[in-house]
TORDREN-359083 format. One record per residue (C-alpha): residue number from 1; x, y negated, z. Coordinates in steps of 0.001 Angstrom, whole numbers, m for minus. Example, Ala and Ser with C-alpha at 12.3 -4.5 7.8 and 13.67 -1.06 7.14 Angstrom:
<sites>
+-------+---------+---------+---------+
| lummi |       u |       v |       w |
+-------+---------+---------+---------+
|     1 |   12300 |    4500 |    7800 |
|     2 |   13670 |    1060 |    7140 |
+-------+---------+---------+---------+
</sites>
This chain:
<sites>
+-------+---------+---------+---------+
| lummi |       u |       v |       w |
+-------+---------+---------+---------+
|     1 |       0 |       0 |       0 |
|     2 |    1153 |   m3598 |   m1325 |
|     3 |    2307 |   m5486 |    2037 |
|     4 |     239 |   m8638 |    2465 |
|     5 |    2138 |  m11818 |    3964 |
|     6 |     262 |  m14969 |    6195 |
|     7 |     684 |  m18419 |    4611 |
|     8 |     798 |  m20855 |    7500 |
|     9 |    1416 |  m24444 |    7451 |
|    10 |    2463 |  m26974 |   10145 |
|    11 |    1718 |  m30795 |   10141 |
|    12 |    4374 |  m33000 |   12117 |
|    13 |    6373 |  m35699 |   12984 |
|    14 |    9731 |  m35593 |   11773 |
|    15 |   11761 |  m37252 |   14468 |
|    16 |   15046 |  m36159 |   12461 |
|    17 |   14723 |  m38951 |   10775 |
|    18 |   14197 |  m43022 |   11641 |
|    19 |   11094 |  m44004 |   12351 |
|    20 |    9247 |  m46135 |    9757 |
|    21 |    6606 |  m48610 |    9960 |
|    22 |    3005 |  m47230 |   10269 |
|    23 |     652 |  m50626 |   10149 |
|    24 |    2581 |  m52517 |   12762 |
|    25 |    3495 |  m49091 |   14549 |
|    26 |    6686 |  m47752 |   14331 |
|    27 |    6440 |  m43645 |   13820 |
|    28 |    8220 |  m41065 |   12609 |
|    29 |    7243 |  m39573 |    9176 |
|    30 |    4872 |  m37301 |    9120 |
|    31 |    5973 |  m33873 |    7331 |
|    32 |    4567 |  m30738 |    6072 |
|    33 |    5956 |  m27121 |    6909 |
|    34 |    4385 |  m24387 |    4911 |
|    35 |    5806 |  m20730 |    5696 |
|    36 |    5467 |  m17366 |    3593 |
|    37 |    7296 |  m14486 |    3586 |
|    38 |    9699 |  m15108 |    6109 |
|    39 |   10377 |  m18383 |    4136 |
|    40 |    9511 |  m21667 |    4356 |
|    41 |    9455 |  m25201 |    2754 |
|    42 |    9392 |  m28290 |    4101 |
|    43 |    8631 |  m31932 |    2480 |
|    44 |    6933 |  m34985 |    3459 |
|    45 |    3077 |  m35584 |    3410 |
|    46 |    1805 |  m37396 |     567 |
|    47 |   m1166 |  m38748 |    2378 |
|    48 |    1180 |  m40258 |    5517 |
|    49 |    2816 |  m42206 |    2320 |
|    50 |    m841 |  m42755 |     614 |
|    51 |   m2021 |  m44398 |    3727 |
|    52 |     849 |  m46636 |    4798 |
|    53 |     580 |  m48925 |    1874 |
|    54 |    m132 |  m52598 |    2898 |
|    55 |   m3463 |  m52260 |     992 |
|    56 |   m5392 |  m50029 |    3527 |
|    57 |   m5306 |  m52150 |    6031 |
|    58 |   m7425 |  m55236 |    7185 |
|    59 |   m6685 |  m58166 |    9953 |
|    60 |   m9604 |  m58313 |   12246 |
|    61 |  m10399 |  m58985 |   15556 |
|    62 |   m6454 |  m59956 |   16499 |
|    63 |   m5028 |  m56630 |   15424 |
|    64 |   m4538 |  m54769 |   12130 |
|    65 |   m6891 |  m52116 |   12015 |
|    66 |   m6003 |  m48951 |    9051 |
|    67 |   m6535 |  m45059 |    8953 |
|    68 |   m5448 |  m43070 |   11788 |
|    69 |   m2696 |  m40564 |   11802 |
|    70 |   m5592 |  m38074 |   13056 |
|    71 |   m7284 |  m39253 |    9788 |
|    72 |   m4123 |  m38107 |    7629 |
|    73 |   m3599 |  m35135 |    9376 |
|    74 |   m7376 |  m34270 |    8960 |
|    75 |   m6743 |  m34952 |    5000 |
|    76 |   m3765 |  m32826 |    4869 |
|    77 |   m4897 |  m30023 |    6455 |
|    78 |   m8308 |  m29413 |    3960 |
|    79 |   m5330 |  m29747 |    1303 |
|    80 |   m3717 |  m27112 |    2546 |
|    81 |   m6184 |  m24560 |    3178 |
|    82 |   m7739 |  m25555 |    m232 |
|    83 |   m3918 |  m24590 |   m2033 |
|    84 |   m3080 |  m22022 |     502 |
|    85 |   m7148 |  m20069 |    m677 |
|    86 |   m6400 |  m20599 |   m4436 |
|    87 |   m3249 |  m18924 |   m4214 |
|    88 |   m4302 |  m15854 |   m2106 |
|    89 |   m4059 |  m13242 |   m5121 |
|    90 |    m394 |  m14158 |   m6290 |
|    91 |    1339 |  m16385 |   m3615 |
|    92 |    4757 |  m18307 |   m3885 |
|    93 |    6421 |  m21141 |   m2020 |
|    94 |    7164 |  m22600 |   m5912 |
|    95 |    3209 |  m22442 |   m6574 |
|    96 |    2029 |  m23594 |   m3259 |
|    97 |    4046 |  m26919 |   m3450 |
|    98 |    3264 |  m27332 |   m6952 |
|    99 |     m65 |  m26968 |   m6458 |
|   100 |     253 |  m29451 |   m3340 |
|   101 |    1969 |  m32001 |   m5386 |
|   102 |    m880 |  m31567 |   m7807 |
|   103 |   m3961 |  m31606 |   m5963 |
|   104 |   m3126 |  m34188 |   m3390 |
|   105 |   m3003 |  m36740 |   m6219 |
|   106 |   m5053 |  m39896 |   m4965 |
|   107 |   m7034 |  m40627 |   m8650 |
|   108 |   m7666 |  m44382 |   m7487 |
|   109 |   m4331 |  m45052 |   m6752 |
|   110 |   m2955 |  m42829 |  m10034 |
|   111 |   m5343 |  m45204 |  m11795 |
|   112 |   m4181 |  m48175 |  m10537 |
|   113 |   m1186 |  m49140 |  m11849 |
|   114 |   m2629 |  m48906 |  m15541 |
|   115 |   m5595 |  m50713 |  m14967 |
|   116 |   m3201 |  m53626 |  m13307 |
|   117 |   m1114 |  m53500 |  m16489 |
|   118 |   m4049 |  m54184 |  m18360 |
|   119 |   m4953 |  m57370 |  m16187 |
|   120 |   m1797 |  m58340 |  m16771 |
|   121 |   m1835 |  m58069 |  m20262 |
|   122 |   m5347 |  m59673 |  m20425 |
|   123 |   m4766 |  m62900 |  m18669 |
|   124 |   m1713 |  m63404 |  m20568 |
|   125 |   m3744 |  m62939 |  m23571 |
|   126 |   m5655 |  m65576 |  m22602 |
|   127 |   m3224 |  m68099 |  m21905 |
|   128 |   m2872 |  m67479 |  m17820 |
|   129 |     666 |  m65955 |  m17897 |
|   130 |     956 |  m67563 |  m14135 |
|   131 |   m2290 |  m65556 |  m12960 |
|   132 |   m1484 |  m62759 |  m15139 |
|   133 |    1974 |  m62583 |  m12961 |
|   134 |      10 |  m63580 |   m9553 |
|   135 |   m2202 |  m60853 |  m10085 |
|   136 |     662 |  m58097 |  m10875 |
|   137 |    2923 |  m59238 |   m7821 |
|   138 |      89 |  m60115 |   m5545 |
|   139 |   m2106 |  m57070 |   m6164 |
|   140 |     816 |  m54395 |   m4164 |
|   141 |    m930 |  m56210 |   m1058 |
|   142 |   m4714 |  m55702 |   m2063 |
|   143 |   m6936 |  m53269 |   m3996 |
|   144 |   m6880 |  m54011 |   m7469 |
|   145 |  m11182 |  m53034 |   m7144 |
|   146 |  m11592 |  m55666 |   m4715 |
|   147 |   m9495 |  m58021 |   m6971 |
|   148 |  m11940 |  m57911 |   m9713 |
|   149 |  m14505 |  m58270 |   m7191 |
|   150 |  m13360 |  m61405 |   m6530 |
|   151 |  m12561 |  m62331 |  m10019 |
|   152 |  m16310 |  m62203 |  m10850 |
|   153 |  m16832 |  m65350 |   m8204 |
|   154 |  m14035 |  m66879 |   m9993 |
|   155 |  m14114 |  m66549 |  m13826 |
|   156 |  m16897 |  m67483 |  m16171 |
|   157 |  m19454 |  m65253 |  m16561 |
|   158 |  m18213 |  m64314 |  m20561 |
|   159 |  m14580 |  m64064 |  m19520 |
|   160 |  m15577 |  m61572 |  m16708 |
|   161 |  m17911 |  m59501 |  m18579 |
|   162 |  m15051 |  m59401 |  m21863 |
|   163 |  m12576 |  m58469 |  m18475 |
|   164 |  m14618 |  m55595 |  m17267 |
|   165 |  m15707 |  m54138 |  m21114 |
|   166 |  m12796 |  m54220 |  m22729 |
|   167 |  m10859 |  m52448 |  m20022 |
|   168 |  m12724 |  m49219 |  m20418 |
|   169 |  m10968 |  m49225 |  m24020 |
|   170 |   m7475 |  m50335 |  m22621 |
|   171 |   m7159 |  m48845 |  m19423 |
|   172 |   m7984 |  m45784 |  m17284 |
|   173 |  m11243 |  m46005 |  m16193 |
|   174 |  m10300 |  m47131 |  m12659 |
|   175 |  m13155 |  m49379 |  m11937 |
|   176 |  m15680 |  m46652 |  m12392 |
|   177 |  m14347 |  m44337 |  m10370 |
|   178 |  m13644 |  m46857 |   m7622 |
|   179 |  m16574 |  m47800 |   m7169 |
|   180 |  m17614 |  m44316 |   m6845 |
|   181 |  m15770 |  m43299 |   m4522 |
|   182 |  m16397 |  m46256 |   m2280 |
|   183 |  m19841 |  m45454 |   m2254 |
|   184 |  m19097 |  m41823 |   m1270 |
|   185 |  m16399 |  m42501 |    1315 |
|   186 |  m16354 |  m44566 |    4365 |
|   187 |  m13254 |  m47165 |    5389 |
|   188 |  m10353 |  m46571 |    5733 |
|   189 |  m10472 |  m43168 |    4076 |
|   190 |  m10599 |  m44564 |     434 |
|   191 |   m9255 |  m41830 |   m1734 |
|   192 |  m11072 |  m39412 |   m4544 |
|   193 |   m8344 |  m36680 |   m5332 |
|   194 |   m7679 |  m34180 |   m8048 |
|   195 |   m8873 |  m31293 |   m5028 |
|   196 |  m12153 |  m33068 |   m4684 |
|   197 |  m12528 |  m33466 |   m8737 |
|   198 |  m12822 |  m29768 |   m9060 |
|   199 |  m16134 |  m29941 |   m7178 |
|   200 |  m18960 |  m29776 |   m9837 |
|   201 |  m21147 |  m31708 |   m7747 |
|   202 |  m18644 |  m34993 |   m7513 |
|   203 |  m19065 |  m34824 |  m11353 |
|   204 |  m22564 |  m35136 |  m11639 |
|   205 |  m23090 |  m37720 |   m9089 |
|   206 |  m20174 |  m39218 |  m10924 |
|   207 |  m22576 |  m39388 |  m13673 |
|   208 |  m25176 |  m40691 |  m12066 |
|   209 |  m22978 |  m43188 |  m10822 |
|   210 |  m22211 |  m44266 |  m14454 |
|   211 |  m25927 |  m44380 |  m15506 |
|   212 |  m27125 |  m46379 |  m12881 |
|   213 |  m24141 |  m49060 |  m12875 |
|   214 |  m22724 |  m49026 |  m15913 |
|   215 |  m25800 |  m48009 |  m18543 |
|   216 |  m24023 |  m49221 |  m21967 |
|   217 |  m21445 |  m47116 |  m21332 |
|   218 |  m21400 |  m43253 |  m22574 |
|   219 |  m20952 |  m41372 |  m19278 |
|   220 |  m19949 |  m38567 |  m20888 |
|   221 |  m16980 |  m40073 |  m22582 |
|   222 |  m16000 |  m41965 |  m19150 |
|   223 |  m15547 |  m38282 |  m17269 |
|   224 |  m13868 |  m36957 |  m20276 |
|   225 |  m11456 |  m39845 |  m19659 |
|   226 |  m11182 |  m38748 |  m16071 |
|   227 |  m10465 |  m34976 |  m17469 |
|   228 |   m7410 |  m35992 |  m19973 |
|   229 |   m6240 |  m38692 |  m17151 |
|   230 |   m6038 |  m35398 |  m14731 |
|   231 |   m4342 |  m33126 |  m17233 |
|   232 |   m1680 |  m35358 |  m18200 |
|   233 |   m1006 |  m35638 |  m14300 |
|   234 |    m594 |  m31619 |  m14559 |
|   235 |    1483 |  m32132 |  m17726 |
|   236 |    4075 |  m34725 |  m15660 |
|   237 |    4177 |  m32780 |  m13449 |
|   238 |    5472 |  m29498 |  m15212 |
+-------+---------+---------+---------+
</sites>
């Protein structure tokens, strides 16, 4: 008979190393241990460096307020049972971490950088190469959703509309998904990853999403962009 070996999986604080800046709190990094066969990997969590950015946190009340390392730990851990269950049949180190590096992927934040290209290239377009460079440098601090949120206040109702319409055709459909998610998911906790994706269920109420907020757009086409967005995440990382 074929022996079978446990997976297991720690969560910790690395106090090897220096401590880094949490929100305001100085911490250790927070690592993950995974263990099979009498071997084991170890690498740091993606969501402790997910969560640390300057953008998921908020000033209120006299003190900075952001997720929780309880929060991260939380997120890691359905990660890991989610790899460590697909992989049950044929099990590696190699596949668990790939799968890890895979899975974990924030799609917001993947997202993000392209659509901020595309503000930058918009505004400069239009003759605002100082906002277009405000908005680039300035954004690392805020989320690029709540940005354009703002820009809607700010900009002339044709401008904004062109803004929003024409970035579905020159940039990952970010703002879509956003605002998806941040209907599904409660503060701080702002994430939709390529693990949740695989749910059926986020898909169709993905859709719905799309035909309720954005009806002269095909929703079909805008979760086929999600689909080739995710596999040529897979494809960088192979």
């Amino acid at each position: 008979m074929e022996k079978m070996y446990k997976v297991t999986h720690k969560i910790y604080f690395n106090d090897r190393l220096k401590k880094v800046f949490f929100h305001g709190a100085p911490t250790y990094p927070l690592y993950v241990q995974l263990t099979f066969d009498r071997k084991t990997i170890v690498f740091k969590s993606y969501y402790f460096d997910l969560f640390s950015k300057p953008r998921y946190v908020i000033f209120m009340d006299g003190s900075l307020h952001g997720p929780s390392i309880k929060e991260i730990i939380k997120k890691e851990t359905e990660l890991l049972d989610f790899i460590i269950d697909k992989n049950l049949a044929d099990c590696s180190l190699e596949k668990l971490k790939a799968d890890y590096t895979f899975y974990c992927k924030d799609l917001c934040d993947e997202m993000e950088t392209g659509f901020i290209d595309y503000l930058f290239v918009f505004f400069k377009d239009k003759g605002m190469p100082a906002i277009a460079a405000t908005i680039k440098e300035g954004i690392k601090f805020r989320i690029a959703y709540e940005v354009v949120r703002d820009l809607k206040i700010a900009l002339v109702a044709g401008l904004y509309r062109e803004l929003i319409e024409n970035s579905f055709y020159y940039a990952p459909p970010y703002l879509a998904l956003y605002g998806y998610m941040q209907q599904t998911k409660k503060w701080p906790m702002l994430c939709l990853t390529v693990m949740e994706w695989q749910d059926n269920n986020i898909k169709t109420l993905f859709t719905h999403y799309l035909n309720e907020n954005y009806k002269n757009l095909n929703a079909v086409s805008i979760t086929d962009q999600v689909n080739k967005f995710i596999k040529a995440l897979k494809q960088l990382d192979e």
